[in-house]
N, C-alpha and C positions, 0 to 999 in steps of 0.2 A: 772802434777798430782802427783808429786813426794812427795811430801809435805804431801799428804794423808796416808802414809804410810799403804795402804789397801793393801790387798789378791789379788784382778783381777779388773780391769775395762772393763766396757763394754760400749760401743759406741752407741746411739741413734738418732734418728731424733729429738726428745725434748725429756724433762724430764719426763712429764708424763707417755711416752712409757717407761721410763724408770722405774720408778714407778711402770706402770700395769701387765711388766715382772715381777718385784718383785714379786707383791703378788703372781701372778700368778702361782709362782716357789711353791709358799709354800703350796699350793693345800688345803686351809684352806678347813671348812665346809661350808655349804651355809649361811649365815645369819651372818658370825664372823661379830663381833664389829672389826673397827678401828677408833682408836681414834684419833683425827686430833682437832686445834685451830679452831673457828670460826675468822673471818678478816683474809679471804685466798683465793684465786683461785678457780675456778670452776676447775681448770686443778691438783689441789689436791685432788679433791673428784670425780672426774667422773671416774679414774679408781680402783676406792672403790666400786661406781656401774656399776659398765658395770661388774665385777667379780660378780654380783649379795650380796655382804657382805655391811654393814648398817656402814655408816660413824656418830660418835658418838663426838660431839660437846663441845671443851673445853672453856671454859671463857679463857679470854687472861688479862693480866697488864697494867692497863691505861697507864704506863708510859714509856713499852717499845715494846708492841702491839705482844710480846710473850705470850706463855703459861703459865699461872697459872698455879704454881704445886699443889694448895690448891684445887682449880675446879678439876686439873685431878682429884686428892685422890678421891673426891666424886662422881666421873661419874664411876671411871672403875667397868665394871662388870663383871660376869662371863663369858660370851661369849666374852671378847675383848681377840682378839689373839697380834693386830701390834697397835705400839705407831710410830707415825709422828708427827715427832718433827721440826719447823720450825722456821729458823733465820731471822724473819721480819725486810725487811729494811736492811740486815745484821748486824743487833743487835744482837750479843750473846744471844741465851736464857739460861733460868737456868737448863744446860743441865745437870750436874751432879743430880741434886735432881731428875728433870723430868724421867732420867734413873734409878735414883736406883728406885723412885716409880712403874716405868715397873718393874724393877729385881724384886720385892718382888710379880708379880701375872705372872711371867713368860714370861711376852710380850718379842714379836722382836719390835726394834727399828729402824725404818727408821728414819735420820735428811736428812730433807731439807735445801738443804743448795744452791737453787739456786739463792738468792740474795746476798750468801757470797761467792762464787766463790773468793777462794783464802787470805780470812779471815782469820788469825789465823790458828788453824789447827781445825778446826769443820768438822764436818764429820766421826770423829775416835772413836767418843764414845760407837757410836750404832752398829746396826749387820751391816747396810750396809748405803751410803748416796746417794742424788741425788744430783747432778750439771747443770745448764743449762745455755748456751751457745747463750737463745733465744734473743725476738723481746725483748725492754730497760731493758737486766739485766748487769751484771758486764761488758762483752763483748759486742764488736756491728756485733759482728756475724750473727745474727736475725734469727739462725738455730744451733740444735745439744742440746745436753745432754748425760750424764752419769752416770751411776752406779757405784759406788766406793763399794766393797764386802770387809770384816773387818772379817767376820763369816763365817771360811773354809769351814763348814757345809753346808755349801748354795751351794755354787759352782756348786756341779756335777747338780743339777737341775735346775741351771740357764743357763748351759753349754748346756744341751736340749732344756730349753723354745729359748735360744738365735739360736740356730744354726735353729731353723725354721722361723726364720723371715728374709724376705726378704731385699733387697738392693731400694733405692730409684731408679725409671725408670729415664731414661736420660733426660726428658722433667720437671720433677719434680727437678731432680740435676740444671738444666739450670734458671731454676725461683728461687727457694733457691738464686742462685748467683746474679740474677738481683736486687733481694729483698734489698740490703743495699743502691745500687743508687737509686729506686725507692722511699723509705723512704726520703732520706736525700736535694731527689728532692722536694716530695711534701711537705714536712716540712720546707725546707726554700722558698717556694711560698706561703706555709700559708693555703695547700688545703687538709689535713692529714685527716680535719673532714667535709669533701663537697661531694657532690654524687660521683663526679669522682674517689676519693677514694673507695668509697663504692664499685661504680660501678666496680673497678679493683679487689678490694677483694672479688667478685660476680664471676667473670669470674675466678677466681683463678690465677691471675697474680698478685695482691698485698697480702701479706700473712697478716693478723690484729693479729695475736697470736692463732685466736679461728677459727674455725669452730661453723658455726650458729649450727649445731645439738650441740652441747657442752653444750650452752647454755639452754638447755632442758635435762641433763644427757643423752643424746644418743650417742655410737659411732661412729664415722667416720671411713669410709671402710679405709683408708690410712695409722691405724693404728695397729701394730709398723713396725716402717722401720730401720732398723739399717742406719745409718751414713757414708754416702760413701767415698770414698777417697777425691775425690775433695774438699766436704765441710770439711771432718777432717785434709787437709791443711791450710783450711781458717781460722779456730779455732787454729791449732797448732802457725800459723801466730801471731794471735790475744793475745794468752799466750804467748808467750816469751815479750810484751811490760805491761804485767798485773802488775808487781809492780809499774810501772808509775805512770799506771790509779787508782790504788790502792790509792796511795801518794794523787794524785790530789784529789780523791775522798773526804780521810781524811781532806785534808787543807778544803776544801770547807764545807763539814760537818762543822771544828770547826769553821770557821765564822762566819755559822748560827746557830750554839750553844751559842756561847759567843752574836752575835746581838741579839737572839731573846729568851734568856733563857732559852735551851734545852739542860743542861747539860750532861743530859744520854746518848747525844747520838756525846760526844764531843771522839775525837779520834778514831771515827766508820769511815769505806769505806762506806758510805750510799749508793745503789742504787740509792738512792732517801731520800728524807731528811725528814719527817716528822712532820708534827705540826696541833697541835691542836687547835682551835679557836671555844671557846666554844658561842659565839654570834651569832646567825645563818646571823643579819644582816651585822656584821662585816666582819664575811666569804666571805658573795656576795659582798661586798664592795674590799677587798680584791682579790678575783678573777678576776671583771671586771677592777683594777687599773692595775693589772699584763696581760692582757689579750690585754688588750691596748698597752700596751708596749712591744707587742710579745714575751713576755713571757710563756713558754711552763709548764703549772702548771698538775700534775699527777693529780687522784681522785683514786687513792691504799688507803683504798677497802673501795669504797661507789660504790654497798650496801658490806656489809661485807663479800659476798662470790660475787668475780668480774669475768666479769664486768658486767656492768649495768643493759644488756640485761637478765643476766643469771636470770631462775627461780629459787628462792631461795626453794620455796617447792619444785620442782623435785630434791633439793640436800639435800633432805632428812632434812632439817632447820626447826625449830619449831619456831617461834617466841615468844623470850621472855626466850631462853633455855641459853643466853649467853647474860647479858644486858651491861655488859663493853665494850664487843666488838659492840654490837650493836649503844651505846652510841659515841664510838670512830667512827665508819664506818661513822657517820651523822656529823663529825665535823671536819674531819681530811682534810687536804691537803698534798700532796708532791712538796719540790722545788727540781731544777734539780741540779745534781753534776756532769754531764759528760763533758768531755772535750770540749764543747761548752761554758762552765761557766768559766769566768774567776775569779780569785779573785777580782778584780775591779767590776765585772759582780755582783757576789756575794753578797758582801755590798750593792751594788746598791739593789737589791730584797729584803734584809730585809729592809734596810731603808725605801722603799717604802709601804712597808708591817706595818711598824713601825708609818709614817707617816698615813696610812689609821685610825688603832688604837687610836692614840691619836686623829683624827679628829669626831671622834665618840663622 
């Protein structure tokens, strides 16, 4: 975390927790505006509502699925106290403009920065940033998050909300730890999306990223837990090998940049890779030629506030409030960058992807 060159870090069981301490610190009014990108998580907006404060919906840039500086200008309004600012895909957004347009009506600036875990130096802009350590982001952790503080000011009230929050109980720590063999079990048998998955993430023994109330903007009692020893081994573990995964990431990013004409997104750590296929038949053609091939294809973020389950009205979504993003959510797909993908792997996916296209 050194890299961030913040004021304090704080430790969580995910980001969100780490997020909802934030607000939480800052003891807004009831009803504050924050302002947040549409094509984003449910797990960015539910602790907007569970603090009872009105998540306020930015258009995002066809081309690089961040925020629009021009959408913000015309959304902010009086009542918005916090800007969350987020690095989709870890794609740099246009964080200097997107900041000074908070400076000029006073916002605190949260960046999201848990698909760039280790990007660049993002995160340093704002008052404070989030990182997560979860289920397919930079690490394969599939547990943990934190708080990176920038804005001395913050401190002593987050130094209160933190010291009341609990430790995860030992039966909680012991599933966290099972959760990487279980995944990478059912993933190479091919049963990741079969009831017995289901059935594990029911009984709480496989973790899916979400709790079902989530999906509904409701809280789950389990939150926040601060980040226990054991699992901030596992994570400490996992950063000291992150420039690798970083490298690897990049090469594989620019393969499918250069195959498949995604230049924006060439010399990016992608998460995940991005791409748009504006033919709705081409798409299903596409998915079921890679799906054949065991091919493990994202849907980040269709519908535009994920996943799929989630009620877009209970997050406060107005349809029609954000139509690029909307637009993008209905056409996009993610290829994988993780160390499963080789470069040989690689080419192979676009080619295939390529060959779909022209057979159309």
């Amino acid at each position: 975390m050194e890299k961030y060159h913040c004021k304090k870090v704080y430790l969580f069981s995910n980001a969100r927790s780490a997020e909802y301490v934030f607000l939480k610190s800052l003891n807004l009014p009831l009803n504050s505006e924050v302002l947040v990108q549409a094509f984003t998580c449910n797990a960015v907006i539910n602790p907007i509502l569970w603090l009872k404060h009105t998540p306020v919906y930015i258009d995002i840039k066809s081309d690089t699925f961040n925020m629009d500086p021009e959408s913000l200008r015309n959304r902010m309004g009086e009542d918005a106290k916090v800007l969350i600012i987020q690095h989709t895909f870890g794609k740099e957004a246009q964080t200097d403009d997107l900041a000074s347009l908070a400076k000029e009506k006073d916002l605190l600036v949260l960046e999201d920065c848990a698909h760039s875990l280790g990007n660049k130096e993002l995160g340093v802009s704002g008052d404070a940033a989030i990182v997560s350590f979860g289920i397919e982001k930079i690490l394969s952790t599939r547990v943990g998050g934190a708080l990176l503080v920038n804005n001395e000011k913050l401190i002593s009230n987050l130094d209160k909300e933190y010291s009341g929050i609990r430790q995860m109980p030992f039966i909680e720590v012991f599933l966290w730890l099972l959760n990487p063999i279980l995944w990478r079990a059912l993933r190479k048998l091919g049963l990741l999306q079969t009831p017995l998955a289901l059935l594990l993430n029911k009984i709480g023994v496989l973790n899916m990223g979400f709790y079902r109330s989530e999906t509904k903007g409701l809280k789950p009692r389990q939150y926040a837990r601060r980040l226990p020893d054991a699992l901030s081994r596992v994570v400490n573990d996992q950063l000291e090998g992150i420039s690798e995964n970083l490298n690897h990431r990049r090469e594989i990013s620019d393969i499918y940049s250069s195959a498949l004409n995604v230049p924006q997104f060439k010399s990016v750590s992608a998460v995940r890779f991005p791409l748009i296929i504006k033919d709705m038949q081409v798409l299903d053609r596409v998915k079921k030629a890679l799906y054949h091939k065991d091919i493990y294809i994202g849907d980040w973020y269709h519908p535009l506030i994920y996943p799929a389950s989630t009620n877009i009205e209970s997050m406060g979504y107005r349809w029609g409030e954000c139509p690029v993003a909307e637009d993008s959510s209905r056409h996009v797909i993610n290829l994988p960058t993780g160390k499963g993908i080789t470069k040989e792997g690689a080419l192979e996916i676009a080619k295939s992807i390529l060959s779909v296209m022209k057979s159309v």
